[in-house]
N, C-alpha and C positions, 0 to 999 in steps of 0.2 A: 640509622642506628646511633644511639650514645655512644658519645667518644669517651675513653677509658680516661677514668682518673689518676692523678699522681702525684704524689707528696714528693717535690725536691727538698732534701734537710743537708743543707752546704752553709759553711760559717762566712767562706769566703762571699763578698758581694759581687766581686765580677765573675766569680765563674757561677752563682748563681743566678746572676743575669743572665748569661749566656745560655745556661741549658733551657731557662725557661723561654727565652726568645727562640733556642731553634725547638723546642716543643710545643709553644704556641701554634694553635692552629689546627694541629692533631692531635691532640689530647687537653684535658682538663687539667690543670696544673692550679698547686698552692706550692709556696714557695715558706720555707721556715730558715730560721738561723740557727737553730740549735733544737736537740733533742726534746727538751724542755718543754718548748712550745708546740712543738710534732704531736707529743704524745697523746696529751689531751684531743688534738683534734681526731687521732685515728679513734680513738675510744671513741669519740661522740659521734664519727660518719668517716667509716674506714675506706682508703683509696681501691681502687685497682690494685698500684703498684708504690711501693716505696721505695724512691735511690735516694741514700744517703751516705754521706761521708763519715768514714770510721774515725778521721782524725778531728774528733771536733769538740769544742771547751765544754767546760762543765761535764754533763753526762757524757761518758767515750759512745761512739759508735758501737762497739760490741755491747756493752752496759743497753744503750738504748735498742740494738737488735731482737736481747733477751725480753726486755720490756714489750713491745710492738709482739714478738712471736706470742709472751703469754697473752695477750690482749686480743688478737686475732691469730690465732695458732698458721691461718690457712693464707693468712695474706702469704704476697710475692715480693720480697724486698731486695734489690740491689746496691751493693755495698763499692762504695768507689774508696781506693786507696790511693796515697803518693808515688807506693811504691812494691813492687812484690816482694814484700816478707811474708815467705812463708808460714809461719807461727800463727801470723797475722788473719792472715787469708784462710789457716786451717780453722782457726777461732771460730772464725765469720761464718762458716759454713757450717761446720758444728753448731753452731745457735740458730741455725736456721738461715740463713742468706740465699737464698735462689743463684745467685753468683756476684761474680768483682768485676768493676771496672778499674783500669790503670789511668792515674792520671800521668801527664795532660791528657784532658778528656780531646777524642779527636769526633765532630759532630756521626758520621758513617759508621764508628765502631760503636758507638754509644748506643744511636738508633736501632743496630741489629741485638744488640741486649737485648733492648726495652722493647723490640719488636718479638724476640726472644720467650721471652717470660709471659708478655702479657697472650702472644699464643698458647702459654701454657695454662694462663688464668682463664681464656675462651676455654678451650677445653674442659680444664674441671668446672666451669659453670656447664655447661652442656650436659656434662655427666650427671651434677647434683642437681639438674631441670630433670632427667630424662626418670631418674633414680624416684624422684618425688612422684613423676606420675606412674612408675610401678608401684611406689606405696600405697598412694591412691587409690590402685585400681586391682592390684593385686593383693596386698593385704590384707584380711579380714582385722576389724579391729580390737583390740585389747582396752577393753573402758573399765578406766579406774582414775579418781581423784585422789585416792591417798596417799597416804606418803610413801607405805610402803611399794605402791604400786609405779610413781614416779622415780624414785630409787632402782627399783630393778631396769625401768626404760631407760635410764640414765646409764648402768651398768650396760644393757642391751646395745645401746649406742654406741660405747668405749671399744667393747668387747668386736663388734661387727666389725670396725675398720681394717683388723686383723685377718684376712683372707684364710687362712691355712691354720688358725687355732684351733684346736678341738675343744669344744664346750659339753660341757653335763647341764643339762636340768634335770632339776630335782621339783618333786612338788605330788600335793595326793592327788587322785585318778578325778578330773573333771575341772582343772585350775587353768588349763589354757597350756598349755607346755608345746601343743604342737603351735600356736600362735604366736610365743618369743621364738620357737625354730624358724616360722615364716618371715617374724621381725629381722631376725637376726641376718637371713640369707640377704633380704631385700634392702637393707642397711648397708652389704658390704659391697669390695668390690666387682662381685663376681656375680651382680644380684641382676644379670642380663641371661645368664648361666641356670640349667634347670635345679629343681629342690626336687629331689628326689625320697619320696618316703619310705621306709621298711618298718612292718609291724614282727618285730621278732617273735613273738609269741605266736606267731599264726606261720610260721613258715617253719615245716615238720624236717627232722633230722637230717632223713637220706638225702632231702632238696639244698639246703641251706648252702653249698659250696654253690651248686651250678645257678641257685637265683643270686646269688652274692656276685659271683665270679663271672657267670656267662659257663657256655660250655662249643665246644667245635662241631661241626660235621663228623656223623659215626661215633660220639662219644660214647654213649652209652646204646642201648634198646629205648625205641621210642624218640631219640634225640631229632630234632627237626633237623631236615635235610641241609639247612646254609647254615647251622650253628646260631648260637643268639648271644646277644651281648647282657650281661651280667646287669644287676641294679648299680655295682660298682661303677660300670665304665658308662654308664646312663646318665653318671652325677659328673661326670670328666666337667669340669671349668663351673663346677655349681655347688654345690652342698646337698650330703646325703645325710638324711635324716633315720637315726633308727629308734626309734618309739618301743617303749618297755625293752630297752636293753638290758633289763635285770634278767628278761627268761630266755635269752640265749643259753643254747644247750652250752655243755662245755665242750662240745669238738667245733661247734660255730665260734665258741671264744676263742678258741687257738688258733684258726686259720684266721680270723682276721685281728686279729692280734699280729700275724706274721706280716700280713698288708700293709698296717699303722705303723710298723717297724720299718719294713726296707721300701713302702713307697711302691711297691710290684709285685705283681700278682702272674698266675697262668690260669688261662680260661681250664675247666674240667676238659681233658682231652688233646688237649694242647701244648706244643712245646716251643713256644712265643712267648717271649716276656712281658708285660704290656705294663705303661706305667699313667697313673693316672692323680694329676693333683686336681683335688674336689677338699673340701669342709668337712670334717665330721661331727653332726648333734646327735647328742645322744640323749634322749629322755627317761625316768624312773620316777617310778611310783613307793619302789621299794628300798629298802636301806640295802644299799650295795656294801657299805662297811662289815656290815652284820652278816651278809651274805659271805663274804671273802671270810668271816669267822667261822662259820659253818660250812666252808670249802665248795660253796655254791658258786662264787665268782669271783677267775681271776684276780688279786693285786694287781699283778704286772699290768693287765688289760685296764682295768681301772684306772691307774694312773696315767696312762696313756690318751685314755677318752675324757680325765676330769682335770684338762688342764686350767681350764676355767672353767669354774663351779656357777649356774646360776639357780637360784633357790628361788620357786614361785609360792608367794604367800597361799594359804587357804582364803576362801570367802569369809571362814566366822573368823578372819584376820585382819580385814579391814572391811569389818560392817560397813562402812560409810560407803561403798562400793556398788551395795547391794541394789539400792531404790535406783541409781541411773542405771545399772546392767538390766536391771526391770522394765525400765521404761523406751529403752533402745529393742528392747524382744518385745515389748507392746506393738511398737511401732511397724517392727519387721516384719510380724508375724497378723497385724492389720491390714499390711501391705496385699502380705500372701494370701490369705486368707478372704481378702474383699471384704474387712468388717474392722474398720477403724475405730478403736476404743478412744474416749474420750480421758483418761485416766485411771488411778486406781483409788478405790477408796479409802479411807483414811485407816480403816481396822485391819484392813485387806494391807496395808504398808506397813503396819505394826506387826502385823504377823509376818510378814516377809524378813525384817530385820533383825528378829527373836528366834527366829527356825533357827534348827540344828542342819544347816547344807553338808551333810554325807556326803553329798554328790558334787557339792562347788558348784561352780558355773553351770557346768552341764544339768543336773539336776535345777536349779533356777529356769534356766531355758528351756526344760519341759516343763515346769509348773505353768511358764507364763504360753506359753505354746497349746497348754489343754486348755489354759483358761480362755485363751482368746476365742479357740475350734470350738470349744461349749458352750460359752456364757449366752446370757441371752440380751442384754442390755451395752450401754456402750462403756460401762463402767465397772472394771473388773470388781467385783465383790470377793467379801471372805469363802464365800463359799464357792467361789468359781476355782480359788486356788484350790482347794482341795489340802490344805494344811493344817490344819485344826487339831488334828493326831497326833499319835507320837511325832516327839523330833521338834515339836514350838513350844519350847521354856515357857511362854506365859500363858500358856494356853492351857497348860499341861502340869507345871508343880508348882505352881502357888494362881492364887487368885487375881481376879485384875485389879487394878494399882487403885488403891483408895478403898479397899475391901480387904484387909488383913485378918485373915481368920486363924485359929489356933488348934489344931487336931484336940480330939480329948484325951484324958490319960485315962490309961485302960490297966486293968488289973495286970497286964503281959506286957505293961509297960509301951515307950513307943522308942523308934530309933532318932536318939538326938543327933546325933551325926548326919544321918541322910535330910535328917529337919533343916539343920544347918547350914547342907549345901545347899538345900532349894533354896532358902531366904537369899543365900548370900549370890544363885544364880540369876534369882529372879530382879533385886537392886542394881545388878553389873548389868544384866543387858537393858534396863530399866534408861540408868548413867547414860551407856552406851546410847542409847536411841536420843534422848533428848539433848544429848553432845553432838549429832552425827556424828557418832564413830569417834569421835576423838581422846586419846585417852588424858590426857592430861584435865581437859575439862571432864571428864569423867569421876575422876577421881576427886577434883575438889566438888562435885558435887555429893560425893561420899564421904566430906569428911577423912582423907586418907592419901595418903600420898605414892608418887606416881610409881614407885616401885613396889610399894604391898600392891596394888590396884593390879599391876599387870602380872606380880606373885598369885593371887587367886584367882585371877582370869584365865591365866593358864592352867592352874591347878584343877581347875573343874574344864578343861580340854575347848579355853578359848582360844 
């Protein structure tokens, strides 16, 4: 096994002799005089573990702590001081210090630190090994190159660490919402713990307490003879997922509404308190705002579920998305199917990235799903997708590009306005395709800059 690394940062030169001689041998050691020069090297090849002395020239020890913490948030650093001031010592840990050594350094007490800590650093490596090969292996994956898509991971990331937050996704029906739920479970630290799903919209009135809650022995008529444990107490040490939490009735909003509040529940039938910490995500398709205007859904409950908001872009959101989501369900579905396509065609990609995706993701994933079960060749064609119809902008309300034709004018006149948008539909996603998706080169290829560009891109529902 590699023996663990460690940056000594001491001004002194014999007591940074000293620690390096009796840490020679077991561990990797560089040795600094001052923060100065420390710091650079963690940024360029971060130790194990950092012990350094808080009292030292130029940059203090606490100054250089804060430093090292933003630069590797996770490193393990130990702070050796002259003497125990309080203030001192409370600083240090507040910025992040793993703990203090007192000087005189005495060889035995030092060692159990540094033997201390860097077991803490085994540990969270083990965890962040075990964690990566659940993502691996249990996550289904979420492909996107854009920005917007790298933003929300980034977010997904931040958010996950946070064990016991409640998250809202937000986003329209086929965007992936239950796959940041999976993200987010397998990111945190409870991602060993089950992901339990509930489709609220499919679990009818009278059920909703006893499938939420569990119910006891003799609860009702019909109730199974040893009782059953609720979806609640299924998710105990994991994250429970509730999918279209917009169509909870409102007698299912208020009992768990009461759960999200005091932490404890009673099975139906039962007069046991039982308490359980799990994750709450919560996903929508629908405007919950609007709903709570229309006395459809809890406030109180809402803000309880939307403590952190994650908003999943649509497909016609980041076109540039679309041709790799395509070609990952070529592949998969080559796989499944025993009929390996060799690519898509080139007309056949053009109408892919102009479609109107109604259905996001999912709708993509059956186009390219039929295409691959029907086609006959290895090379999906325009006509394998079956798109050509309504819903493909350039297929559909102006001509292909290099063909600019002009309606004629008719005694009943014609509509300028809907003439308008098509032009101005057909140039955007036109932009759009020959940028990959990007809007900024989109717009200087129209002559127009990047706030009208993504003013009328939205305005015609991009």
């Amino acid at each position: 096994m590699t023996p663990f690394s460690i940056f000594v940062v001491e001004d002194e030169e014999s007591v940074r002799y000293g620690i390096s001689l009796a840490l020679e041998g077991k561990y990797r050691v560089r040795v600094f005089p001052d923060a100065e020069s420390a710091i650079p090297a963690v940024r360029e090849n971060a130790p194990d573990l950092v012990l350094m002395d808080i009292g030292l020239p130029g940059m203090n020890g606490i100054d250089a702590l804060k430093t090292i913490k933003g630069i590797r948030p996770d490193l393990a650093v130990l702070v050796i001081t002259a003497y125990e001031d309080v203030p001192t010592v409370v600083s240090a840990m507040k910025a992040g210090a793993f703990d203090y050594v007192l000087k005189p350094l005495h060889a035995e007490t030092l060692e159990m630190h540094i033997v201390n800590a860097l077991e803490t650093v085994r540990l969270k490596k083990e965890v962040r090994d075990l964690q990566e090969r659940f993502l691996r292996d249990n996550v289904p994956l979420f492909i996107g190159q854009s920005q917007a898509v790298r933003e929300v991971m980034e977010f997904v990331e931040a958010v996950a660490k946070s064990p016991d937050t409640p998250v809202l996704i937000e986003g329209e029906t086929g965007t992936g919402k239950e796959l940041i739920a999976a993200a987010i479970h397998y990111r945190s630290p409870h991602f060993q713990g089950p992901i339990v799903s509930v489709n609220c919209a499919a679990i009818p009135r009278e059920l909703i307490e006893s499938e939420l809650f569990g119910y006891e022995k003799g609860a009702f008529s019909g109730a199974s003879a040893g009782g059953k444990k609720g979806l609640v107490e299924q998710a105990a040490d994991g994250t429970l997922f509730l999918d279209e939490v917009g169509d909870l009735s409102p007698e299912a909003q208020a009992k768990f509404l009461r759960f999200l509040e005091e932490g404890e529940f009673y099975r139906v039938g039962g007069t046991r308190v039982l308490k359980v910490s799990a994750r709450v995500v919560s996903a929508t398709n629908k405007d919950l705002r609007g709903l709570i205007d229309r006395g459809g859904f809890r406030e109180d409950l809402y803000f309880r579920l939307a403590v952190v908001k994650v908003a999943i872009p649509s497909l016609n959101e980041r076109r540039e998305d679309i041709l790799p989501i395509a070609h990952h369900y070529l592949a998969e579905f080559g796989r499944k199917f025993g009929k390996p396509a060799d690519g898509i065609a080139r007309d056949a990609e053009e109408a892919l990235t102009v479609h109107r995706w109604k259905g996001n993701v999912r709708e993509l994933k059956n186009v390219i799903e039929r295409a691959v079960l029907t086609g006959k060749g290895k090379i999906v064609t325009l006509e394998d997708l079956g798109i050509t119809g309504a819903g493909t902008a350039a297929a559909t309300e102006m001509p292909a590009p290099g063909y600019l034709t002009f309606p004629p004018m008719t005694p009943s006149g014609v509509d300028l306005d809907s003439l308008q948008e098509s032009f101005d539909r057909h140039y955007i996603n036109e932009a759009l395709r020959l940028s990959g998706g990007n809007e900024s080169r989109a717009a200087s290829l129209l002559n127009i800059n990047h706030h009208t560009f993504r003013y009328r891109h939205k305005k015609l529902g991009g």
